[in-house]
Backbone as XML, in Angstrom:
<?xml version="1.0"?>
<chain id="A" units="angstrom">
  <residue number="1" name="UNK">
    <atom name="N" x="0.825" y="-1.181" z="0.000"/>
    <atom name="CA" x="0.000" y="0.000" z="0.000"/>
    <atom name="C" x="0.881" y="1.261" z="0.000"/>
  </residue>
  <residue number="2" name="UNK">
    <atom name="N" x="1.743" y="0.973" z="0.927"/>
    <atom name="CA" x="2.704" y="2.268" z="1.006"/>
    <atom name="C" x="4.373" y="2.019" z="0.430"/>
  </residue>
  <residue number="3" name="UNK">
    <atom name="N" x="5.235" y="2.862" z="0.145"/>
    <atom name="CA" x="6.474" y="2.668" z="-0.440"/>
    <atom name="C" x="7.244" y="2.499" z="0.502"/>
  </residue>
  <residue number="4" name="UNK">
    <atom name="N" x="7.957" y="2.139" z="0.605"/>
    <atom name="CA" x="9.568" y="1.929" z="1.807"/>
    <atom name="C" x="9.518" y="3.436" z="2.030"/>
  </residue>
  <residue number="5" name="UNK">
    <atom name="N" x="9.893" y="4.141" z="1.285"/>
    <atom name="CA" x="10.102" y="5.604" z="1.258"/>
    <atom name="C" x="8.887" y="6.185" z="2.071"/>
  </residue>
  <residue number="6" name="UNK">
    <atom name="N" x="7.747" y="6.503" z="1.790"/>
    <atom name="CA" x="6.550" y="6.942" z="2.209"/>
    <atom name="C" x="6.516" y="6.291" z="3.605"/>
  </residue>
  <residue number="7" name="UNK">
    <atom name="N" x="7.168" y="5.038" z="4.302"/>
    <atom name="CA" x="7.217" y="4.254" z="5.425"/>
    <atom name="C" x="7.536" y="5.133" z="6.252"/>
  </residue>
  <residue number="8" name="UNK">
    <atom name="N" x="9.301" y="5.329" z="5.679"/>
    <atom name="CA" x="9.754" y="5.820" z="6.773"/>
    <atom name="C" x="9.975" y="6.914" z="6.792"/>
  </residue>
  <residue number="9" name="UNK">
    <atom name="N" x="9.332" y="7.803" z="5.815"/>
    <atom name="CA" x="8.926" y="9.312" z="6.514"/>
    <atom name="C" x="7.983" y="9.278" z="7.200"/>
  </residue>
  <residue number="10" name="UNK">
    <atom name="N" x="6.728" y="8.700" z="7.151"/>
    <atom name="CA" x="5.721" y="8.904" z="7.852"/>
    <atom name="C" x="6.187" y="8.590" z="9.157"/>
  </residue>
  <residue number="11" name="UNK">
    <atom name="N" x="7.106" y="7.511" z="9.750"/>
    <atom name="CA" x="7.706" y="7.334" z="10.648"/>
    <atom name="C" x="8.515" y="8.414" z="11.773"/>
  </residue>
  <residue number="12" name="UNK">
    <atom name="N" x="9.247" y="8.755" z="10.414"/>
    <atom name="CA" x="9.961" y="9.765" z="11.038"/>
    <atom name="C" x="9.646" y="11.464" z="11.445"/>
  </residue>
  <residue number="13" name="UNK">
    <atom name="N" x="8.856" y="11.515" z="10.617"/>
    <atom name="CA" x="7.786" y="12.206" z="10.811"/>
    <atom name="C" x="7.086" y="12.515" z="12.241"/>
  </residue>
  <residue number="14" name="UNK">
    <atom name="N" x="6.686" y="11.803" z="12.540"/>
    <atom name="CA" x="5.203" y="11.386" z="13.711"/>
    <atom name="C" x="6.856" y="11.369" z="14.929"/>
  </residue>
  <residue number="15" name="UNK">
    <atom name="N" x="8.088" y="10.767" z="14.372"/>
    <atom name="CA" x="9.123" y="11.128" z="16.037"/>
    <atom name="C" x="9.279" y="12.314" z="16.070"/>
  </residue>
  <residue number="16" name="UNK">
    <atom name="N" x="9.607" y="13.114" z="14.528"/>
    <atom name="CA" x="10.176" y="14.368" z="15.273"/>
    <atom name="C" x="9.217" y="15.349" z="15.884"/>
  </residue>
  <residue number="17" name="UNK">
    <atom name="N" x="7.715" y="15.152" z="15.193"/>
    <atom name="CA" x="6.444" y="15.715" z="14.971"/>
    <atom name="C" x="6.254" y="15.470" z="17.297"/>
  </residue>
  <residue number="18" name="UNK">
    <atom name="N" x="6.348" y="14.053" z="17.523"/>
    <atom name="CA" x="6.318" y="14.040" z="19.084"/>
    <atom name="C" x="7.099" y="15.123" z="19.597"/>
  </residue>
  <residue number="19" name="UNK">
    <atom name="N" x="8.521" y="14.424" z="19.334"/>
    <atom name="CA" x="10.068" y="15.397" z="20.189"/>
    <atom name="C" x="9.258" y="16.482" z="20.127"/>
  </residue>
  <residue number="20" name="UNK">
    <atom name="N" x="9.169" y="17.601" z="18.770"/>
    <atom name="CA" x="8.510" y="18.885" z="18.990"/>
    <atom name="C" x="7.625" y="18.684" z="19.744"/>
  </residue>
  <residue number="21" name="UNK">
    <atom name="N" x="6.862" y="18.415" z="20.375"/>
    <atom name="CA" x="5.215" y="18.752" z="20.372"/>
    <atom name="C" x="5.898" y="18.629" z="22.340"/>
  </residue>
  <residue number="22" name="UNK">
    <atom name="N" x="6.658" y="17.516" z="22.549"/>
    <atom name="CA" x="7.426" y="17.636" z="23.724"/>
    <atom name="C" x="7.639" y="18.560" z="24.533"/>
  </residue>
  <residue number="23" name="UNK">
    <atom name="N" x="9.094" y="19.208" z="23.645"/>
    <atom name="CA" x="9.847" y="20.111" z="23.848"/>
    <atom name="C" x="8.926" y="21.236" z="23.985"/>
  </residue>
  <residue number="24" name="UNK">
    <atom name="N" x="7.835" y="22.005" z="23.132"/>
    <atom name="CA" x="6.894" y="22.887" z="23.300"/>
    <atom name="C" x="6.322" y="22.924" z="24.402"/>
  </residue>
  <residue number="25" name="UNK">
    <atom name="N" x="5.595" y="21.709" z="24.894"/>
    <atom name="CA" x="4.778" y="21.428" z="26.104"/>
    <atom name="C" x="5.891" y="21.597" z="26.802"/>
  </residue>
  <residue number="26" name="UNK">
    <atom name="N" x="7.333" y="21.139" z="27.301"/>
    <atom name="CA" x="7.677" y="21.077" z="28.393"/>
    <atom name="C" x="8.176" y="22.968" z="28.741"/>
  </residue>
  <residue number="27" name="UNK">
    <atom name="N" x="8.297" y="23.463" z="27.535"/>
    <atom name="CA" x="9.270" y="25.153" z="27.849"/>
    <atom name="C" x="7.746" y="25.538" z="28.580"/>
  </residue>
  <residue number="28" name="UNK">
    <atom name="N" x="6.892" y="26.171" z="27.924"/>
    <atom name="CA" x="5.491" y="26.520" z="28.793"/>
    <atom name="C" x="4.574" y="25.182" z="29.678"/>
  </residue>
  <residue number="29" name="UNK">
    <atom name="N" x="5.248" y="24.851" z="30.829"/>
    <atom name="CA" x="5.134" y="24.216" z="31.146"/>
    <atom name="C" x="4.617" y="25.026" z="32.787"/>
  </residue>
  <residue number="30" name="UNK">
    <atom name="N" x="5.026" y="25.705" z="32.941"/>
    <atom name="CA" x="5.333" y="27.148" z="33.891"/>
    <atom name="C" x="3.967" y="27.838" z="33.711"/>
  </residue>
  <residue number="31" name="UNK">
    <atom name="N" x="3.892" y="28.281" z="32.253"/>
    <atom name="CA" x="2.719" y="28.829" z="31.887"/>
    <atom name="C" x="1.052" y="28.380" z="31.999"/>
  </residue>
  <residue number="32" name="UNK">
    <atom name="N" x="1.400" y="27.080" z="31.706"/>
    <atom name="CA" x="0.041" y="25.844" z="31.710"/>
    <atom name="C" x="-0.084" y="26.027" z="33.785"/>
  </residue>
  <residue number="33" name="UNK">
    <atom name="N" x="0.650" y="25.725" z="34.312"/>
    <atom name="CA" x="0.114" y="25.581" z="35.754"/>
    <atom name="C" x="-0.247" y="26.811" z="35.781"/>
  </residue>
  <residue number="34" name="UNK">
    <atom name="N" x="0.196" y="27.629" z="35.733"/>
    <atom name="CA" x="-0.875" y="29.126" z="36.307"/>
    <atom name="C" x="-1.857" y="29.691" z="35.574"/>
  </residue>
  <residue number="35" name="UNK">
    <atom name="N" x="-2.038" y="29.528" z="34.171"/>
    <atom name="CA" x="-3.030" y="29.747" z="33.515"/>
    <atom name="C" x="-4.153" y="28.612" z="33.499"/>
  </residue>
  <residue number="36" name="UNK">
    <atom name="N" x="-3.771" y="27.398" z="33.869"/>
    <atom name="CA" x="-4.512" y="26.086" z="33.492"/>
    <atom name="C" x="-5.375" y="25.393" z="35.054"/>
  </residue>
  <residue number="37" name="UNK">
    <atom name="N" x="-4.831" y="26.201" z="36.373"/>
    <atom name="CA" x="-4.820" y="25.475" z="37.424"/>
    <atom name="C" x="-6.584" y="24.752" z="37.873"/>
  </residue>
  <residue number="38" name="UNK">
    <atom name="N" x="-6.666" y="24.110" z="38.162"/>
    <atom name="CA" x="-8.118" y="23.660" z="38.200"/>
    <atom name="C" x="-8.749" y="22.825" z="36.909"/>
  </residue>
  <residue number="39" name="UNK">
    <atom name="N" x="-8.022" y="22.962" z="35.874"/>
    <atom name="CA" x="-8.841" y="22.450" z="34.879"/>
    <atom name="C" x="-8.634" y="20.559" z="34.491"/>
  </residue>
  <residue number="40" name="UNK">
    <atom name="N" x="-8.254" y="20.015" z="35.599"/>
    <atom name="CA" x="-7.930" y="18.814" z="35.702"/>
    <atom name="C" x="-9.501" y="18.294" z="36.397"/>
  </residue>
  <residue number="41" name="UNK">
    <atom name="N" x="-10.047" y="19.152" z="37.107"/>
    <atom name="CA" x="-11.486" y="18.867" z="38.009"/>
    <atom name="C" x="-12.390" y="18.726" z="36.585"/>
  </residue>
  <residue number="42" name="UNK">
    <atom name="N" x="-12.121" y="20.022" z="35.273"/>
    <atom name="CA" x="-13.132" y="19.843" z="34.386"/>
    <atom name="C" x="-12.922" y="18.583" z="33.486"/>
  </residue>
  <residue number="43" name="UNK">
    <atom name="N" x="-11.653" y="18.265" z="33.374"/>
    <atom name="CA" x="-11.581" y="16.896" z="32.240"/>
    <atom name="C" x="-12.441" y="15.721" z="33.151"/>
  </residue>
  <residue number="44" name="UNK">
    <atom name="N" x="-11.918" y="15.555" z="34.268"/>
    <atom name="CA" x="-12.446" y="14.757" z="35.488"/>
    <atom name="C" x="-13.905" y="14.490" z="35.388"/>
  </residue>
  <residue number="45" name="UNK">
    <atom name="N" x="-14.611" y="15.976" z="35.384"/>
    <atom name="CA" x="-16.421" y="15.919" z="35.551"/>
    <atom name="C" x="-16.645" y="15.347" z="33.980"/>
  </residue>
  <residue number="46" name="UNK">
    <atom name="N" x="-15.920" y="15.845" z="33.129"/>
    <atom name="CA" x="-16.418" y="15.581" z="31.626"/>
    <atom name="C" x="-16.641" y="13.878" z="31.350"/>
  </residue>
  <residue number="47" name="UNK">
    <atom name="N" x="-15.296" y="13.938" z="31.659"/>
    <atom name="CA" x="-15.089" y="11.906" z="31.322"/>
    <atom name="C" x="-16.714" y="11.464" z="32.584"/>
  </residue>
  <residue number="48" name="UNK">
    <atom name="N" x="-16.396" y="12.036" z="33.915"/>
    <atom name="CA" x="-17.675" y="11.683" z="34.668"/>
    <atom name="C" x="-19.178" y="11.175" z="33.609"/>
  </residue>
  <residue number="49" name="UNK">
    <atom name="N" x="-19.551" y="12.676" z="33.150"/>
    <atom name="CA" x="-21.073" y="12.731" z="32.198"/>
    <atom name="C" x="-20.656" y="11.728" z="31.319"/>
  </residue>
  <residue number="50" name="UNK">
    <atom name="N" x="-19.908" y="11.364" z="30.612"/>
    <atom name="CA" x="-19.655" y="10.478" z="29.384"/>
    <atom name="C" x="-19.800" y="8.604" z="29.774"/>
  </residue>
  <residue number="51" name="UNK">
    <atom name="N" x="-18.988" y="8.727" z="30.870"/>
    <atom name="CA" x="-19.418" y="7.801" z="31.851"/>
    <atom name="C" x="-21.123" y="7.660" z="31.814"/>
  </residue>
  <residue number="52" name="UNK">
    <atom name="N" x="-21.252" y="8.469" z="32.497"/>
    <atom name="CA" x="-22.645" y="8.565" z="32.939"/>
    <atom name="C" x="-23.676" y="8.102" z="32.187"/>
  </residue>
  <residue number="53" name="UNK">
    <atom name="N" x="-23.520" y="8.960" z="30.806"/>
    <atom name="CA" x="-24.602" y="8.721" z="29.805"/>
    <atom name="C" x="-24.280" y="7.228" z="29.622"/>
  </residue>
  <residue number="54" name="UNK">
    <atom name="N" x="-23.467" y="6.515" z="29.158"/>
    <atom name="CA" x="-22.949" y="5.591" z="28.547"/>
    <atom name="C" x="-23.732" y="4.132" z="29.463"/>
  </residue>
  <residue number="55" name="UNK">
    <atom name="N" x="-23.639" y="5.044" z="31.091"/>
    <atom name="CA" x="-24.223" y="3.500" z="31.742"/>
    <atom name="C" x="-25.733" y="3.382" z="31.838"/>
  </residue>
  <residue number="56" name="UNK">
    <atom name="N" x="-26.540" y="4.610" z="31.548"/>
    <atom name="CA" x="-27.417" y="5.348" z="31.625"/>
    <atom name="C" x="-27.972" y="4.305" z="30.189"/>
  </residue>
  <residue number="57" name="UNK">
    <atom name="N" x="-27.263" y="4.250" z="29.022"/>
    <atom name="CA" x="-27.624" y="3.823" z="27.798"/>
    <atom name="C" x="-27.700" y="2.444" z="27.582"/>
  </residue>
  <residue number="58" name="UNK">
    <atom name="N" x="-26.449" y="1.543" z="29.007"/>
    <atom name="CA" x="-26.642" y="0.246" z="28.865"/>
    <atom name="C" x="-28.042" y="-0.084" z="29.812"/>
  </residue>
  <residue number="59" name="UNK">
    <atom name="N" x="-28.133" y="0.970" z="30.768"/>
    <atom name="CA" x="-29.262" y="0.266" z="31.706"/>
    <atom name="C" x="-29.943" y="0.393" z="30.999"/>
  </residue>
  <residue number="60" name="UNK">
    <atom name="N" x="-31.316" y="1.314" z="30.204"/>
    <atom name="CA" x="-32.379" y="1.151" z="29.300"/>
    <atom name="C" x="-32.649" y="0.573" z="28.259"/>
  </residue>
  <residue number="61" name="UNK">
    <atom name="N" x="-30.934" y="0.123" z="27.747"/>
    <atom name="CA" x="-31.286" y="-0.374" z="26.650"/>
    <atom name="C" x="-30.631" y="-1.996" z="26.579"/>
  </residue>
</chain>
């Protein structure tokens, strides 16, 4: 489907594409805790409702 070539860029690609994405997250890393603080409670409640509905959908149905 794909070429040797097309392999291992896509490969290499998606490492350096991580490393960056890393290195970014880790310099404002400083920035995220004081702008971000609390928002670990909202991912928390979110996954909660998703939960929720989901058992909500096996009980009725």
């Amino acid at each position: 489907m794909f070429s040797n070539g097309q392999l291992i860029f896509g490969i290499l690609f998606a490492l350096v594409f991580a490393v960056l994405i890393f290195f970014a997250y880790k310099k404002d890393l400083n920035l995220h805790r004081k702008y971000y603080k609390g928002s670990l409670w909202v991912l928390v409640a979110f996954i909660g409702f998703i939960a929720m509905i989901a058992a909500i959908k096996f009980v009725f149905v």
